[in-house]
N, C-alpha and C positions, 0 to 999 in steps of 0.2 A: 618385436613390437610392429605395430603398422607403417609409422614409422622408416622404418630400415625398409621396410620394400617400395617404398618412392626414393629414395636415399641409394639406394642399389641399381634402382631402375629408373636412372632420369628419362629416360625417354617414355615411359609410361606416364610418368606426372608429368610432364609437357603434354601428353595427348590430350590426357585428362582435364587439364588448366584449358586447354584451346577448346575441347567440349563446352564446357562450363563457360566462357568466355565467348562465346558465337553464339552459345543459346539465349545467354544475357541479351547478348545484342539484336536478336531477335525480339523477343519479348518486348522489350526497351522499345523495338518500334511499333510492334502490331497492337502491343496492350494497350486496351481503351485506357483515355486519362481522362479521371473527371476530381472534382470534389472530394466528395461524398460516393461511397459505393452503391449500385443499385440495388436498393432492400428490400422496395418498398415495393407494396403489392400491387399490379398492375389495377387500373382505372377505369371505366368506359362512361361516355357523360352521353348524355340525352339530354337534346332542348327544342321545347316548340314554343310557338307565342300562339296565344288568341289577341288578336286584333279588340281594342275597347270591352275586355274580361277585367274583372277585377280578380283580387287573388283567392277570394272565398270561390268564386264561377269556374277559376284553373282548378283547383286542389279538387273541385267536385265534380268537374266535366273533362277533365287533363288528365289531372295525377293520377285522382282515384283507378282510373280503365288502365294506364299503361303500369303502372305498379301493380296491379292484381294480376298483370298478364309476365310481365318480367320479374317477379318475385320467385325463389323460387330454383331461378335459371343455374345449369353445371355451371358449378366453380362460386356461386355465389358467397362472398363473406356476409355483405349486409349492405348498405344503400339509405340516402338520403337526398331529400331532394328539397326545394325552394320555388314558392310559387309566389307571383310579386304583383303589384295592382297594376301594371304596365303591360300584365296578360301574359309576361313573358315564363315561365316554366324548366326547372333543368334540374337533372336528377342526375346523381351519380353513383356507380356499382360499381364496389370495390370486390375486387377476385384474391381467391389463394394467392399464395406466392410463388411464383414459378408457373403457373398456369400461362397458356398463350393468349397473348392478348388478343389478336386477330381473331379466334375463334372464339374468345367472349364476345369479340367484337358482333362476330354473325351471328352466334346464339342470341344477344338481347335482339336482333335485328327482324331472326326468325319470331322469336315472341314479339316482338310489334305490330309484323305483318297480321298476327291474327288479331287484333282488335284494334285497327286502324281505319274499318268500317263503324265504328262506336263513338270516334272523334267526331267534333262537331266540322262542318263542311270548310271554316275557314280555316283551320290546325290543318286537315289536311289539301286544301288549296296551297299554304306556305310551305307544309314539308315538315317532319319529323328529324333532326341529325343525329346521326349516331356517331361517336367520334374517339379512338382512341386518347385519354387524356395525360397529359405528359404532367410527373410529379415536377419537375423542375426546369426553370428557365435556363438556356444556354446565354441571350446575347437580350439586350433593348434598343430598339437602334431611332433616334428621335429625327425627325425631317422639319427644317424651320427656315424660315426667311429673316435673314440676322437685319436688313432696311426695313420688313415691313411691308413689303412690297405687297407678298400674298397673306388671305387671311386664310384661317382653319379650315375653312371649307376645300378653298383650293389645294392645302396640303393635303386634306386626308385623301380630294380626288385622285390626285398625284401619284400619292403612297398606295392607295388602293389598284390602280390603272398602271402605272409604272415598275413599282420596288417589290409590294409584296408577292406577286405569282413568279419573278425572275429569284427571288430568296426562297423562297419552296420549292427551286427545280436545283439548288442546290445539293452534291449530293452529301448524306448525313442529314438533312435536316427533314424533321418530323412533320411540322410547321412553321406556317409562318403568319400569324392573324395580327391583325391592323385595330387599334382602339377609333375605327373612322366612323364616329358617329354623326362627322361634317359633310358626309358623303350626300352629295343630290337625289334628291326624290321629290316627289311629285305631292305636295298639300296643301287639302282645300279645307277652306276653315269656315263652316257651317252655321249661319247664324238663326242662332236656336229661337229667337224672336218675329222671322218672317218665317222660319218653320212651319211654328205654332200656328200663325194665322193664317197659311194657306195648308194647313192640316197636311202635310208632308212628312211623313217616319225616318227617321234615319235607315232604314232598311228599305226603302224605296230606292234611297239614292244611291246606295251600296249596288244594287241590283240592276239598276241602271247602268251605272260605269263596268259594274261585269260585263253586260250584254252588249255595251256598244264600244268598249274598250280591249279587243279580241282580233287577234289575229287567225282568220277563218281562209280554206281552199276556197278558191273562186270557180275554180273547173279550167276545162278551155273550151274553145269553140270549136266545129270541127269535127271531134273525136266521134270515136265508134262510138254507138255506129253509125251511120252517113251514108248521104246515099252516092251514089258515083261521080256526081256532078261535082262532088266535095272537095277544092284540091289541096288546103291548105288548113292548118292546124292551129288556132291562137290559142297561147295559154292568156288568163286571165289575171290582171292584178288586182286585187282590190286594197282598198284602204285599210290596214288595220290598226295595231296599236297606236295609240296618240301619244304626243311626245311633247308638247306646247299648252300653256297654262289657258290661253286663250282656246284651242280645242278642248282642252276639259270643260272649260266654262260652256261650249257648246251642246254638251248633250244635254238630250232631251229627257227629263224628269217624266212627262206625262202630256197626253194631248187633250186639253178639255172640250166640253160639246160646242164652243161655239167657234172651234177649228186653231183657237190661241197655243200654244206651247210651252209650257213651264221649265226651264233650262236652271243648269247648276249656277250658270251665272246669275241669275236672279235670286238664288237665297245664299250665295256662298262666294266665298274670295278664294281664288285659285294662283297659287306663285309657286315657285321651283325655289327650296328650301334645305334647310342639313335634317338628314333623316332624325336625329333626336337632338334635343339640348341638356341631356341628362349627365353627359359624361363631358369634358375639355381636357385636353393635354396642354400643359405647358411647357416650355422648358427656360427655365430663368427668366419666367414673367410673360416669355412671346408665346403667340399661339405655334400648335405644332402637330404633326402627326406623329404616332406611336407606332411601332412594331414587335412584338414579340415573337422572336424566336426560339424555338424549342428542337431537341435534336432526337435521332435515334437512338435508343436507351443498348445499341451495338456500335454507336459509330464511336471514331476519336472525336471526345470534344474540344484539342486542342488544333488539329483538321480542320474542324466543320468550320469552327472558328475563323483562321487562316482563308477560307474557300469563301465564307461569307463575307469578310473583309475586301478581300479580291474582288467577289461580284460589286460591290457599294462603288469598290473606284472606278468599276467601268462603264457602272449607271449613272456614276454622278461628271464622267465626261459628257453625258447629252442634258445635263440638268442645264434647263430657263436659266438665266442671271440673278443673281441673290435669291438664290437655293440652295444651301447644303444640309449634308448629313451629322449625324453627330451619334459615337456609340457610347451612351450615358451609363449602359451596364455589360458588363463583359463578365461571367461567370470564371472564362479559362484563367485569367491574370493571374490569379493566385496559383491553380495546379503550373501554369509557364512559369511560373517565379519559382518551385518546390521543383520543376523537373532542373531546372538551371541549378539551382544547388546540390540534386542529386548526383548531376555531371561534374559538378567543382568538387565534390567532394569524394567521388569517384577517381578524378585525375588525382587530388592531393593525394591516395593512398596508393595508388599506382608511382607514383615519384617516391613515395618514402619505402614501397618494397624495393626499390630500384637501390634506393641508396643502402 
């Protein structure tokens, strides 16, 4: 029987057991741990905005060109997309399974490229993303001011400026995107009543802030060619992008004939603002910022975990007074609580071979 020849031959079954026993323990460290296994067929999302498009003007000036040009594309399963009155746009193409993401990645990226002269000028003024999308969340990590001190705005600054680019250079992790919709930007609120009566388009004033809202080469002085007498070189600085609510209110709309100047500030209120009011995080009623974390569909995501925790405690050593962090969702806890049992229940049968 088989049997009799480990029985005969202890020292073969001890080699045997130490194989088998060392390889365990390999595995046990390098195997990715998550959930759930990865099954699900890789992602690639597309999102642009038109600027004041409603969703009938996306689906017919947006979608319709990039889905007739990315349709189609190797590896394609099939694809859906979402066009919304907010101008904003996002499509997503699901691939085979097992296919490489990366190079779905470039393929939709290549088909873009060729009908990204067909978009209208502000879609490609803002930029086209192509983005690998991760099916599932690793970590949520919420940033809030338990006094009160700062409100949303300043967390999402915060979160935006401080946490989320130092959590993306973690390594294992995929991304790292901020729900910072408090984030500052620049908005001028256009009153459609002095408009009217000084016969002013909204496409006048858009046009305006392009051209005089531009950071342009000035030259220098000096430069070749020159004549001998020339001895010295000035670069030139000029003025460019504006950054103060009161410079926006300065430019100039139009200059009429009898030499007056029509400026933003005269038909429009200009303040420094949270880029949307459409989205808030809270967390237990106070304002907050939001973080989602996603990881490499190859790392450990009881690692990444571990390394993203680590980074939080050494950002939250430089954190203002009455500002902490807080991890409201943690994905690992459950596979760390399954690998902890897997090891107690490991040692229990190693003790009762013993005895």
């Amino acid at each position: 029987m088989v049997s009799d020849v480990f029985i005969n031959r202890p020292r073969l079954a001890i080699v045997i057991s130490l194989v088998i026993t060392i390889t365990g323990l390999i595995c046990l460290i390098n195997i990715p741990t998550a959930q759930y296994p990865n099954i699900t067929p890789p992602v690639v999302s597309v999102r642009a905005i038109y600027p004041g498009a409603d969703a009938v003007t996306v689906e017919s000036t947006v979608a319709q060109i990039l889905e007739s040009a990315i349709n189609g594309v190797e590896g394609m399963m099939y694809m859906s997309s979402t066009s919304g009155n907010d101008g904003s746009y996002s499509l997503s193409i699901t691939f085979n399974v097992g296919s490489d993401s990366d190079m779905n990645m470039v393929n939709v990226q290549n088909r873009i490229k060729t009908v990204e002269a067909k978009l209208p000028q502000e879609v490609q003024r803002l930029g086209i993303s192509v983005n690998k999308q991760s099916t599932s969340t690793l970590m949520m990590v919420s940033l809030k001011s338990p006094k009160g001190t700062y409100d949303d705005r300043f967390l999402n600054n915060y979160a935006l400026i401080n946490i989320q680019d130092a959590l993306a250079r973690v390594p294992g992790v995929a991304s790292a995107s901020s729900f910072a919709t408090g984030i500052n930007s620049m908005k001028i609120w256009l009153d459609a009543g002095r408009m009217a009566s000084l016969k002013v388009p909204v496409t006048e004033v858009i046009a305006a802030i392009n051209s005089q809202n531009m950071q342009a080469a000035a030259g220098a002085i000096g430069s070749q060619p020159m004549p001998d007498s020339q001895q010295f070189q000035l670069s030139i600085k000029a003025r460019g992008r504006l950054s103060q609510p009161e410079e926006f209110a300065g430019i100039v709309i139009r200059v009429n004939a009898d030499g007056s100047t029509l400026k933003i500030g005269d038909i429009a209120r200009t303040e420094i603002g949270p880029q949307s009011a459409a989205v808030a995080a809270r967390l237990n009623g106070q304002p907050s910022a939001a973080i989602q974390i996603t990881q490499l569909s190859t790392a450990n995501g009881v690692t990444v975990a571990n390394a993203v925790r680590a980074e939080l405690e050494r950002l939250a050593a430089s954190f203002p007074e009455d500002l902490e962090y807080h991890i409201v969702a943690d994905m690992t806890v459950f596979v760390s609580h399954m690998i902890k049992e897997v090891l107690k229940t490991l040692l229990e049968a190693i003790i009762l071979v013993l005895i």
